[in-house]
C-alpha positions as CSV (number, residue, x, y, z in Angstrom):
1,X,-4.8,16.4,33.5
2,X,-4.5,18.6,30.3
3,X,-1.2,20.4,29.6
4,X,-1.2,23.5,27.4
5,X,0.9,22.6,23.7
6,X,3.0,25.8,24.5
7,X,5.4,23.5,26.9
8,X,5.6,20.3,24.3
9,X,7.7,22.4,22.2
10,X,10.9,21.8,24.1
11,X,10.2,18.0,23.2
12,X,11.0,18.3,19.8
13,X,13.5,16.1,18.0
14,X,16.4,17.2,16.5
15,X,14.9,16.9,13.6
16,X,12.6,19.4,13.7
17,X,15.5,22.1,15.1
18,X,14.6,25.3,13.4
19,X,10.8,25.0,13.2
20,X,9.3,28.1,13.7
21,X,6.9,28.3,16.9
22,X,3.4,27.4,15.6
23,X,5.3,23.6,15.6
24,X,3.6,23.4,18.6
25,X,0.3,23.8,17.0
26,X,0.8,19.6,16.1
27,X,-0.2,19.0,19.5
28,X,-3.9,19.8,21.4
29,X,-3.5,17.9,24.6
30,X,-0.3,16.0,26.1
31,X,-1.7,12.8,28.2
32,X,-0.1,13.8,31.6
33,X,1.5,11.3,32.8
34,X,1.3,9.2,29.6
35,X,-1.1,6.4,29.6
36,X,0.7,3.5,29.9
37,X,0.3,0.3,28.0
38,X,0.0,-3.4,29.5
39,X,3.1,-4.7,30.5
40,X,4.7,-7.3,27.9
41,X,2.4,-6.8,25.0
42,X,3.9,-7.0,21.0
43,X,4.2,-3.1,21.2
44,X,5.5,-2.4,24.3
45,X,8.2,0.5,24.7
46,X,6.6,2.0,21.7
47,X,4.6,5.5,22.2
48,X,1.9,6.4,20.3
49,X,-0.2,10.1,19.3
50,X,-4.0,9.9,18.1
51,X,-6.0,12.8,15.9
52,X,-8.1,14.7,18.2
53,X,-11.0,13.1,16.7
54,X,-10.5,9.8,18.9
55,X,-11.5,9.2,21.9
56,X,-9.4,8.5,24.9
57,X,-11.0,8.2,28.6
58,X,-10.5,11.2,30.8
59,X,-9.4,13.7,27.6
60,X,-11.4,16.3,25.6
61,X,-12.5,15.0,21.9
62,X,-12.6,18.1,20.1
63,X,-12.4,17.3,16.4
64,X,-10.9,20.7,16.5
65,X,-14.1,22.5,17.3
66,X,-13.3,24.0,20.9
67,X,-17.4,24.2,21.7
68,X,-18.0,20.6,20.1
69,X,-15.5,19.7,23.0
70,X,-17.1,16.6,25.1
71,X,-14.6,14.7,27.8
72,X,-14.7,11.1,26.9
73,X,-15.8,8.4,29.3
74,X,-14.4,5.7,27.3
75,X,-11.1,4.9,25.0
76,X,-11.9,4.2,21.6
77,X,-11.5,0.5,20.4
78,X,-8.4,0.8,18.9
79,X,-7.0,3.1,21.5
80,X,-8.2,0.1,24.1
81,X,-6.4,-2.2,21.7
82,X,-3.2,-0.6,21.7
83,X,-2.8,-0.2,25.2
84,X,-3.9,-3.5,25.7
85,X,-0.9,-4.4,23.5
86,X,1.9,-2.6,25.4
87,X,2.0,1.1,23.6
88,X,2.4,4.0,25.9
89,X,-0.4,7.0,24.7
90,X,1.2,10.6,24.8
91,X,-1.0,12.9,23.5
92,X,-3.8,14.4,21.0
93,X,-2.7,15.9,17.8
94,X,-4.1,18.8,15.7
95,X,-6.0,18.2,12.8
96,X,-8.5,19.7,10.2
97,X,-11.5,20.5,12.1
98,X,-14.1,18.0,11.9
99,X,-11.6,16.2,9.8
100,X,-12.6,18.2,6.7
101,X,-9.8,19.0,4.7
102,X,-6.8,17.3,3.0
103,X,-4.1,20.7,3.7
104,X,-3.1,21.3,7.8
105,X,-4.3,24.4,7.9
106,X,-8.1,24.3,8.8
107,X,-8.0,24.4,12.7
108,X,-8.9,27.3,15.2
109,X,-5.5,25.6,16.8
110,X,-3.4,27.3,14.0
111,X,-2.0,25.3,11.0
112,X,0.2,22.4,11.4
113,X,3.6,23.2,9.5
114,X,5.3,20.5,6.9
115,X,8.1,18.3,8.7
116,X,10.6,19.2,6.4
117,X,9.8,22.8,5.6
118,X,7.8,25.0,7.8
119,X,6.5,27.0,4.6
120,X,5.0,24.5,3.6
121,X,1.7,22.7,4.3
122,X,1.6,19.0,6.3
123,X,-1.7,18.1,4.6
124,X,-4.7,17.0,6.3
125,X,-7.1,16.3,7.9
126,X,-4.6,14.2,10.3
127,X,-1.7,17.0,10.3
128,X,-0.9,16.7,13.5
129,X,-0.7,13.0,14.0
130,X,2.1,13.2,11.2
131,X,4.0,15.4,11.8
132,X,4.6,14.1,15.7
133,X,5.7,10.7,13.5
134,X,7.6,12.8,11.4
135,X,9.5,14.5,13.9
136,X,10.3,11.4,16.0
137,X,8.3,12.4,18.9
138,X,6.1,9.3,18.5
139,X,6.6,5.9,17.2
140,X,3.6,6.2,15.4
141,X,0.2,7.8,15.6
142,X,-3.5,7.2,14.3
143,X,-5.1,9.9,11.7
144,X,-8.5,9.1,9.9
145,X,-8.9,8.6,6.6
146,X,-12.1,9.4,4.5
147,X,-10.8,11.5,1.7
148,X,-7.3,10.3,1.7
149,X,-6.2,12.4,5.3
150,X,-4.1,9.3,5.9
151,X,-2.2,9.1,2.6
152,X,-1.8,12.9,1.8
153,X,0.2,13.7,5.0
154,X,2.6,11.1,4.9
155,X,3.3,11.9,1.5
156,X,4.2,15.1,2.4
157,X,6.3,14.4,5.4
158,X,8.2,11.6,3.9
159,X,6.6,8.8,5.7
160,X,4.4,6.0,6.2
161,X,0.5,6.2,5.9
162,X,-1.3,3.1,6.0
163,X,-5.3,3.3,5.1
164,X,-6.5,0.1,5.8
165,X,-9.6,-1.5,4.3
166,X,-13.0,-0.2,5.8
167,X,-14.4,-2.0,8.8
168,X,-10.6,-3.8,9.1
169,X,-9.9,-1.4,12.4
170,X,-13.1,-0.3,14.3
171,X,-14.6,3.3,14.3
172,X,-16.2,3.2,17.3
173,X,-15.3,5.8,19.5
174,X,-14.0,8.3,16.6
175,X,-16.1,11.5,15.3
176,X,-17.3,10.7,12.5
177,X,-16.5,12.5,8.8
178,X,-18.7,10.7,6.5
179,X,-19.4,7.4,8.5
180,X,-19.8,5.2,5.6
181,X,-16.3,6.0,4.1
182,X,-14.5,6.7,7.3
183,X,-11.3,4.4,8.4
184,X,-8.5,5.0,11.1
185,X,-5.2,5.5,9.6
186,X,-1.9,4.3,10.7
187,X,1.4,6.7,10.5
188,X,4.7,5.1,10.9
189,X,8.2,5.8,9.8
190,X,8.3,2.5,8.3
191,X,6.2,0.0,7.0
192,X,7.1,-2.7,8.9
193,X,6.0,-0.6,12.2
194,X,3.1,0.6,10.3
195,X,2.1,-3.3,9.7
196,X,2.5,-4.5,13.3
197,X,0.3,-2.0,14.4
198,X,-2.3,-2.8,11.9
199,X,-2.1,-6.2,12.9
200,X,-2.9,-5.3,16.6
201,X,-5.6,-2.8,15.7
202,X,-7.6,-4.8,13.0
203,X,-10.1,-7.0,14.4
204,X,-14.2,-7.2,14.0
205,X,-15.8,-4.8,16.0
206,X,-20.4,-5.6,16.4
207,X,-20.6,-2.5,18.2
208,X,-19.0,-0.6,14.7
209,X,-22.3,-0.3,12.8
210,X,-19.4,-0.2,9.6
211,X,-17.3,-3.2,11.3
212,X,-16.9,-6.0,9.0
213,X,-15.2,-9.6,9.0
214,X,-12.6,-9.6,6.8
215,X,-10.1,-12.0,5.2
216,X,-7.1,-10.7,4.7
217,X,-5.2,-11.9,1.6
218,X,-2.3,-14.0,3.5
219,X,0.1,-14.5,0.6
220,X,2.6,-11.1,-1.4
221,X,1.5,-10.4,-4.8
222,X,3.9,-12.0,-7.1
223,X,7.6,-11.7,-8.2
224,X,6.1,-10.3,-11.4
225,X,3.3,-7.9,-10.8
226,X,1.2,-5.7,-13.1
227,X,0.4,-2.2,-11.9
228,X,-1.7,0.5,-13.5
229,X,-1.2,3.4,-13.8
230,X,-3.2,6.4,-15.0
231,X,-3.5,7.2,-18.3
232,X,-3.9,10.9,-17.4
233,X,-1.8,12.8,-15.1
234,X,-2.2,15.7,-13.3
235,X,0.2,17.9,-11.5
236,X,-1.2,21.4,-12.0
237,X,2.3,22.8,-13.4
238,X,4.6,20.7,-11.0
239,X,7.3,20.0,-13.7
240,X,8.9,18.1,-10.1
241,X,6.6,16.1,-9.2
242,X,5.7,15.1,-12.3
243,X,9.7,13.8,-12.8
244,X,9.4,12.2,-9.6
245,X,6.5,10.0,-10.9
246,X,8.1,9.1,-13.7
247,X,11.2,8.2,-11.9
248,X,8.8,5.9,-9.6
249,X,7.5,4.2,-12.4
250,X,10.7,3.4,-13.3
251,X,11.5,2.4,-10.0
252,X,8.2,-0.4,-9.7
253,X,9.5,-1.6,-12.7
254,X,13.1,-2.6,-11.2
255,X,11.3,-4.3,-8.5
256,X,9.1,-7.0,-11.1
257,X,6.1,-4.9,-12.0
258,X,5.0,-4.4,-15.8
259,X,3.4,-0.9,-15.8
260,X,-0.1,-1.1,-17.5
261,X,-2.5,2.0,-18.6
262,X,-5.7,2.1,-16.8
263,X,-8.4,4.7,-18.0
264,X,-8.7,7.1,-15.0
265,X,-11.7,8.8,-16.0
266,X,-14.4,6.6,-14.0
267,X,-12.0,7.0,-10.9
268,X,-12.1,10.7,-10.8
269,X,-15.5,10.7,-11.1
270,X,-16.0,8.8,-8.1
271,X,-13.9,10.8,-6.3
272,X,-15.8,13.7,-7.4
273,X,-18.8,12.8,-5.9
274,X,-17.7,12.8,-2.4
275,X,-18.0,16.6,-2.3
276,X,-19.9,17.3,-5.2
277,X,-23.1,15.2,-4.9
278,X,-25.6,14.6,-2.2
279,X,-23.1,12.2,-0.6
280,X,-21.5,15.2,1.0
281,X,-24.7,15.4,3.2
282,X,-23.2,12.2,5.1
283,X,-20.6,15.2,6.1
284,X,-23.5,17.4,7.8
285,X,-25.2,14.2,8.9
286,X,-22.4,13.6,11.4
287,X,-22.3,16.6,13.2
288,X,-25.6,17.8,12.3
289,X,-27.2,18.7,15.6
290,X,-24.1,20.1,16.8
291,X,-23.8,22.4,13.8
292,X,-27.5,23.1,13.2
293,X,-27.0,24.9,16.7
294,X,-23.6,26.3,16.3
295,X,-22.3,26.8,13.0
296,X,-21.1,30.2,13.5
297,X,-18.3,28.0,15.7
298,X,-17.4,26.4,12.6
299,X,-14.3,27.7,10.5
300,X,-14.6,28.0,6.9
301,X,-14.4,26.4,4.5
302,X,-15.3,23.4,6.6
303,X,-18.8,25.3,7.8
304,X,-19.7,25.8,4.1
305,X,-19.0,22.5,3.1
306,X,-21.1,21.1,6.1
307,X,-24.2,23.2,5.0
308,X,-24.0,21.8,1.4
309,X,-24.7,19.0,2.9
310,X,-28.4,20.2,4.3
311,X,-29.4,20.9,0.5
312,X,-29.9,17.5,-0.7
313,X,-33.2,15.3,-0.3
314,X,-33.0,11.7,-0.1
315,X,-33.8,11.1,-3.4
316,X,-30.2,12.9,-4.1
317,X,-28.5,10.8,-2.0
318,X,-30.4,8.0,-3.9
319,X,-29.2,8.7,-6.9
320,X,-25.1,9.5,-5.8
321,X,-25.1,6.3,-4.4
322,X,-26.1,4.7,-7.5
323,X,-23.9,6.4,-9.6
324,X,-21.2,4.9,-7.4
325,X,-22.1,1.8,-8.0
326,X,-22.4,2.0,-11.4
327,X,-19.1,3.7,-11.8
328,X,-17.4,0.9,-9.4
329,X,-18.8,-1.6,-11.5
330,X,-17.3,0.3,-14.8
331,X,-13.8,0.4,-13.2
332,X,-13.9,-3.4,-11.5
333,X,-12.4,-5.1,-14.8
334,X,-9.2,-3.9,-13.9
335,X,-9.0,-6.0,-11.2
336,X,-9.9,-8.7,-12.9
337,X,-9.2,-11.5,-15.5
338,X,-5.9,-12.0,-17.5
339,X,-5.5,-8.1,-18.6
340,X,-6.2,-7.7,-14.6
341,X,-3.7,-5.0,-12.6
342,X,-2.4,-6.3,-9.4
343,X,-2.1,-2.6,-7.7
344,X,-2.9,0.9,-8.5
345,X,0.3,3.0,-8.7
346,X,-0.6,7.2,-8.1
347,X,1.0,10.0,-6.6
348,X,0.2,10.3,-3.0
349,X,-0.2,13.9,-4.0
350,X,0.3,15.8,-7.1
351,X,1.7,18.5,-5.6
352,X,2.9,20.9,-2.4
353,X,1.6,24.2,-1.6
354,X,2.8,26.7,0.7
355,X,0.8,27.7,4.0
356,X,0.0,31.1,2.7
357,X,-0.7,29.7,-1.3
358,X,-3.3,27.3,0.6
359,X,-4.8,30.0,3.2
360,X,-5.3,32.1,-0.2
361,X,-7.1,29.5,-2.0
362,X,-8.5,27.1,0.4
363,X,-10.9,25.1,-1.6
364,X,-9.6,24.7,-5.1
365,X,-5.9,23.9,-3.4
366,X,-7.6,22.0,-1.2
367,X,-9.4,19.6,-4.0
368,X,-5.7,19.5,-6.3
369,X,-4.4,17.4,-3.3
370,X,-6.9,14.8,-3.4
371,X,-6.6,14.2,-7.0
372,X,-5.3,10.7,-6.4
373,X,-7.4,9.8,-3.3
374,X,-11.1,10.5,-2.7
375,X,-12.2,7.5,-4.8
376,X,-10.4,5.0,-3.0
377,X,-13.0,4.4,0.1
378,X,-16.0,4.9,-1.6
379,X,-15.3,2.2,-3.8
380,X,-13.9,0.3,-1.3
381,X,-10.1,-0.3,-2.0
382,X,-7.1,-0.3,0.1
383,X,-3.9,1.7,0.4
384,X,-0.5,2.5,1.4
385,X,1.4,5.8,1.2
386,X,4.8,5.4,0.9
387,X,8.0,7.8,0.6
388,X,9.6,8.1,-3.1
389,X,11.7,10.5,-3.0
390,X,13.0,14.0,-2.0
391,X,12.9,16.4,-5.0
392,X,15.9,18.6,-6.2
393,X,13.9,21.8,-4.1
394,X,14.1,19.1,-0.7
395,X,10.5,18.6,-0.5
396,X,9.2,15.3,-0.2
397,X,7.4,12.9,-2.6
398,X,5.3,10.6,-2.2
399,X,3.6,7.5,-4.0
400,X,0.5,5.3,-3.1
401,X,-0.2,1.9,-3.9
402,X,-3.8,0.8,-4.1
403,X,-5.5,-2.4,-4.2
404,X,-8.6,-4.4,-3.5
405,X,-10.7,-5.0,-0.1
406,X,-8.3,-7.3,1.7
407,X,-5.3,-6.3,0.0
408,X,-3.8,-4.7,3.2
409,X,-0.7,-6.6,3.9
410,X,0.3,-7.6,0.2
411,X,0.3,-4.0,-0.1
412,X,2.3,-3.4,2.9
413,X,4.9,-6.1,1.6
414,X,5.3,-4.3,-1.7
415,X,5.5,-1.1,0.0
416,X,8.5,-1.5,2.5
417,X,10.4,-3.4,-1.0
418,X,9.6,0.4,-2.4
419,X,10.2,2.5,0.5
420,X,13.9,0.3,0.8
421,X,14.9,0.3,-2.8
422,X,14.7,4.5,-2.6
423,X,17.6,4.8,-0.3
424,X,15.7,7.3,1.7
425,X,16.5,8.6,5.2
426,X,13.6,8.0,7.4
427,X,11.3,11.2,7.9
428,X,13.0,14.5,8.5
429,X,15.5,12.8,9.8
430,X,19.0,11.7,8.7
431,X,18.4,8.3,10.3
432,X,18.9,5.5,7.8
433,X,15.7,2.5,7.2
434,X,16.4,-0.3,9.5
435,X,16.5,-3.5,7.6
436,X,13.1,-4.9,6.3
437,X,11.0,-7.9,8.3
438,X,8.7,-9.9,7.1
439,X,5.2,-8.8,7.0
440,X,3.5,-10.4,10.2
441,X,0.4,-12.6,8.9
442,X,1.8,-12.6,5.1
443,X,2.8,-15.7,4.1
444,X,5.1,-17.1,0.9
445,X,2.8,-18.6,-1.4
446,X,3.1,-22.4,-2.0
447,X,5.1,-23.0,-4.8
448,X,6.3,-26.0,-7.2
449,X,10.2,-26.8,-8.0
450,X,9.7,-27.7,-11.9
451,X,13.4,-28.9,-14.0
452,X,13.3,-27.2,-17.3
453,X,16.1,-29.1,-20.1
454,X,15.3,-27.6,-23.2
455,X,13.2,-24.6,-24.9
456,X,12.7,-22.8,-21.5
457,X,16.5,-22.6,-20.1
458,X,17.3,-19.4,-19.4
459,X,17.9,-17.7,-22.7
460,X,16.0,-19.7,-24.7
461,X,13.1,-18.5,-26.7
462,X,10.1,-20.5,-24.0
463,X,11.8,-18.9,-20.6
464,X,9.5,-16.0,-20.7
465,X,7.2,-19.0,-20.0
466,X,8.3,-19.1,-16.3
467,X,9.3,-15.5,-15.7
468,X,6.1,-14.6,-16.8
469,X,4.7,-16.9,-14.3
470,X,6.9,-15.2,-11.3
471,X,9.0,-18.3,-11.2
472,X,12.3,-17.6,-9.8
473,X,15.5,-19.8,-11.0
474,X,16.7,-21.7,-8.3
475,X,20.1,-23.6,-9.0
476,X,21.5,-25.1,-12.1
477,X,22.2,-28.8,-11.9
478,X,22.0,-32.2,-13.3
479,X,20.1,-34.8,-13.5
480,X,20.9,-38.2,-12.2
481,X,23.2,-40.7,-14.5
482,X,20.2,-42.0,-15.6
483,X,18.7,-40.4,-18.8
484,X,18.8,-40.1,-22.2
485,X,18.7,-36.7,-24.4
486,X,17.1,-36.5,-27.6
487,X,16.6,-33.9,-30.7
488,X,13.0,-33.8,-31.3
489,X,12.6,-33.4,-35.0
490,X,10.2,-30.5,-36.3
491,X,9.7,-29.0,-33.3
492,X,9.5,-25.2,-33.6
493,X,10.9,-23.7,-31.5
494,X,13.3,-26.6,-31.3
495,X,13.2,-28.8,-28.4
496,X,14.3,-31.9,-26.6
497,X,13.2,-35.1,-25.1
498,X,14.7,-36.7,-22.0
499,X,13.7,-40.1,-21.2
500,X,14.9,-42.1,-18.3
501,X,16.2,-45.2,-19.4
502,X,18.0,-47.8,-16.8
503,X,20.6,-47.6,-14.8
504,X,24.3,-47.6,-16.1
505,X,22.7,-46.9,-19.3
506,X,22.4,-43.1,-19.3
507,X,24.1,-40.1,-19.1
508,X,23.9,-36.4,-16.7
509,X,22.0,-34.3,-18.4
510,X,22.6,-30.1,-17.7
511,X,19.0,-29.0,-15.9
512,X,18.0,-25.8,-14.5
513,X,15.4,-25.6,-11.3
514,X,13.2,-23.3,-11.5
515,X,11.0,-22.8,-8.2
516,X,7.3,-21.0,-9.7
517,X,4.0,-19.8,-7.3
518,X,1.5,-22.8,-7.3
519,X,-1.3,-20.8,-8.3
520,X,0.4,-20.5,-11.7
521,X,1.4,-24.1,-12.1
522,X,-1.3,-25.0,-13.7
523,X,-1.5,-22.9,-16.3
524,X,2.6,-23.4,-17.4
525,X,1.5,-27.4,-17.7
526,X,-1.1,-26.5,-19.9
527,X,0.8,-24.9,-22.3
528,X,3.4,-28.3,-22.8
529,X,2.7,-29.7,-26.4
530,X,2.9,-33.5,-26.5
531,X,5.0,-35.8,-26.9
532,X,6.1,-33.6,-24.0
533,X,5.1,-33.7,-20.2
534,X,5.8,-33.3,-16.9
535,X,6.5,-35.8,-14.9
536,X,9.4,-36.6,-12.0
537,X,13.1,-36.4,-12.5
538,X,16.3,-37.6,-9.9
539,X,18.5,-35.3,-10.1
540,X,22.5,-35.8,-9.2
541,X,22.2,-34.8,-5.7
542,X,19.8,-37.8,-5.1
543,X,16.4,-35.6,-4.8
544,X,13.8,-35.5,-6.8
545,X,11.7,-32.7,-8.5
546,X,9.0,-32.2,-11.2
547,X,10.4,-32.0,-14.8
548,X,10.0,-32.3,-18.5
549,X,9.8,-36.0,-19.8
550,X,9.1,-37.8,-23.3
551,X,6.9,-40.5,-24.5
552,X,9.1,-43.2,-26.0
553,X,7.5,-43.5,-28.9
554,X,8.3,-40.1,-29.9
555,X,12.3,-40.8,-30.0
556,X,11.7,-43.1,-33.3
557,X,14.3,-41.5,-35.8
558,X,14.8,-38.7,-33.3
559,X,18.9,-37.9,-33.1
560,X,20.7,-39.1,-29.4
561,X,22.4,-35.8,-28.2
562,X,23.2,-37.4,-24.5
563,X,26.7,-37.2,-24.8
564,X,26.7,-33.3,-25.0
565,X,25.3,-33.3,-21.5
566,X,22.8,-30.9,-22.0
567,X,21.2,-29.1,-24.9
568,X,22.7,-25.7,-24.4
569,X,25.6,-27.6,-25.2
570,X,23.9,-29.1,-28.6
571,X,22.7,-25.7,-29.7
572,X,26.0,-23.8,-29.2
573,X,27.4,-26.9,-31.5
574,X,24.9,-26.3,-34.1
575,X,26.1,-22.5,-34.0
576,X,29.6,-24.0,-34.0
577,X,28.7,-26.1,-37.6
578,X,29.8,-29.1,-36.0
């Protein structure tokens, strides 16, 4: 039933043409013949890979570790759901043993070599599930993520990682890492395949002692977002990676976001304490009969980490998970209120090492990579890895956007408008990004057509009103023949009054519709000084929309400007002296 990797290496794309050998090293089992999905699902004709720490019916789970090796009885949960949904399983892919490490390179299987250049590491712990994605063997793959072994890879083989919320896509039937923080990860070459998959694999799982009922936040962040951003930055001497931030920055901002500085300091310290506080015993915990037995079978570093973990009492781990909450308490403001970020902008990894640079300095390499990810489980936050760009040395970079618990598919919308507006070829590959699709399950927010006539035109000195609002012009028009425009006097900045007046008795007056998210609506109305308010206007094409109107009482002694047809018109005749 198990075929040696040696023969999957005549399988390889053209893509990959020039690997060296140990490409082969991506793969630890090839399903023979490939387990076939159910006929007619929403991903059938796709083929799928999974890290060799699921479980799949029939197969060795190995987690790397040849003499952990146990043949599974069962499919994992989100193995069963995927075949259920028409994908065809291939194989079992490499990975860092135990899932310990963020680098490719810790398996007694041989390290997994970077998609794009061989020299280089894939990153880890699900190396082998990306680079199969990577090199278009699969459609897509599943990798874990506790530390950020679903963001790291893809950033470093130019594709897509997803790391959904915790509990969103059961665990059951996958070795655990660190149980608590551990999710299944989605690779993709886009996000759009990414997101259908997620769609099928999410789901509440009882039998998941981390499975949780979640509400997914159904509508995209708005047209104009805020995004932090670090306010230190680390790329430990990469002068390119650190250009091919800045150049993503840049690049968020041409797509509607306002970049804001978030102190990073609380974050780091999170992530700290996954490996450097007793929470690291939840590490030994999950293999810890195994490795009490067997730890000479255990390659290091991963067996030294393990043993850390037996140092600590409970009253450690007591105190770690304390400190986490305290320190996600400190950092929640960001998320909220009006100063409140809408997504966390990082580097999906500050850097790339070589294979032999990593082998040479395992541990502190190792920790560089997961600058940017180890706090985001432990304090409960969702991601999406994304491609940026390919620097000038034709390595790949990377970018992930973060948000809050739920925040899965408004992060997967913004990501595919990211991944599209870099121009990238997908993966190794030359092949261009299909066109984008809509986000399954994300739906436009509810919005509110509002006619502006004065101040907030576009131009004027109140537009930033609107824009600030993520309202979107719609159309320029007219109102009906039905109104009356006015010069409000001492008005600062200057503004009109329309009022409706009867038929045959008015004039057209210039409009602009301005279509703005409902949640926002509220808030724009607030801010309308009387004798001004909203009310409903006809407009020339016979519909009807809300709009700015006058009280009557305020025209007294106010000048009639109707026959100018608009007040742009008015103002440019000020200008004009007339």
């Amino acid at each position: 039933m198990v075929q040696a990797t040696s023969s999957l290496v005549a399988g390889l794309s053209p893509a990959a043409a020039g690997v060296p050998v140990r490409a082969e090293q991506a793969w630890l089992v090839r399903c023979e013949p490939p387990i076939a999905g159910a006929p007619g699902g929403p991903l059938s004709g796709l083929s799928f890979a999974v890290k060799d720490n699921i479980d799949v019916a029939g197969y060795p789970t190995s987690a790397a570790c040849p003499a952990f090796a146990y043949t599974a009885t069962t499919h994992a949960a989100v193995v069963q759901r995927l075949l259920d949904a028409g994908a065809t399983l291939v194989g079992k892919t490499n990975l860092d043993q135990f899932a310990c490490g963020l680098n490719g390179t810790r398996s007694p299987h041989g390290a997994v070599p970077n998609a794009l250049d061989a020299a280089y590491v894939s990153g880890g712990s699900s190396s082998g599930s990306a680079y199969v994605v990577a090199t278009e063997q699969v459609d897509f793959a599943l990798g874990t993520d506790t530390a950020g072994s679903g963001r790291v890879p893809a950033g470093l083989n130019n594709i897509v990682g997803v790391k959904p919320t915790k509990g969103l896509i059961s665990a059951r039937g996958v070795v655990p890492a660190a149980q608590s923080a551990d999710c299944v990860s989605i690779f993709a070459r886009t996000v759009d395949l990414a997101a259908r998959v997620l769609q099928v694999a999410q789901g509440h799982d009882a039998e998941d002692p981390y499975g949780r009922q979640l509400t997914l936040a159904s509508e995209p962040l708005p047209a104009s977002f805020r995004f932090g951003v670090p306010d230190v930055l680390e790329f430990f001497g990469d002068a390119a990676a650190e250009a091919a931030f800045a150049e993503a920055v840049v690049r968020l901002q041409a797509l509607g976001g306002t970049p804001v500085s978030i102190h990073y300091a609380p974050l780091a310290q999170a992530a700290a304490l996954l490996y450097e506080s007793a929470l690291v015993a939840e590490r030994y915990a999950a293999v810890r009969s195994f490795f009490d037995a067997h730890a000479d079978q255990v390659v290091e570093p991963v067996r030294s980490i393990l043993a850390s973990g037996r140092g600590y009492s409970a009253a450690d781990l007591c105190d770690a998970q304390t400190r986490l909450r305290a320190l996600g308490q400190q950092v929640a403001p960001m998320w909220q209120g009006a100063e409140a970020i809408d997504v966390l902008l990082v580097p999906t990894a500050p850097t790339h090492y070589t294979i032999a640079a990593m082998q040479a300095d395992p541990v502190v390499l190792n920790r560089n990579l997961g600058a940017y990810t180890n706090f985001v489980n432990l304090l409960d936050y969702a991601a999406i890895a994304v491609p940026s760009s390919l620097r000038a040395d034709g390595l790949p970079f990377g970018i992930t956007l973060i948000g809050p618990s739920g925040s899965d598919l408004q992060l997967a919308e913004l990501g595919q408008r990211y991944h599209h507006a870099t121009g990238l070829p997908q993966a190794a590959g030359s092949t261009p990004l299909p066109a984008p699709q809509p986000i399954a399950g994300l739906q436009a927010p509810a919005t509110v057509r509002v006619a502006v006539v004065g101040a907030h035109l576009s131009g004027m000195p109140l537009n930033g009103q609107l824009t600030e609002r993520g309202a979107t012009l719609e159309r320029a028009t007219e109102t009906a023949p039905d109104y009356q425009l006015y010069a409000l006097p001492g008005t600062v900045p200057p503004k009109p009054g329309l009022l409706r007046v009867a038929p045959g008795q008015g004039a057209r007056i210039a409009v602009e519709v301005w279509r703005m998210p409902a949640a926002h609506y509220g808030s724009f109305v607030a801010l309308i000084p009387q004798p001004l308010g909203i009310g409903t206007l006809s407009l020339a094409d016979g519909s009807s929309v809300q709009g700015f109107i006058c009280e009557p009482l305020a025209l007294a002694g106010a000048r009639d400007i109707s026959h100018f047809g608009g007040w742009r018109a008015y103002i440019a005749s000020l200008k004009a002296g007339n």
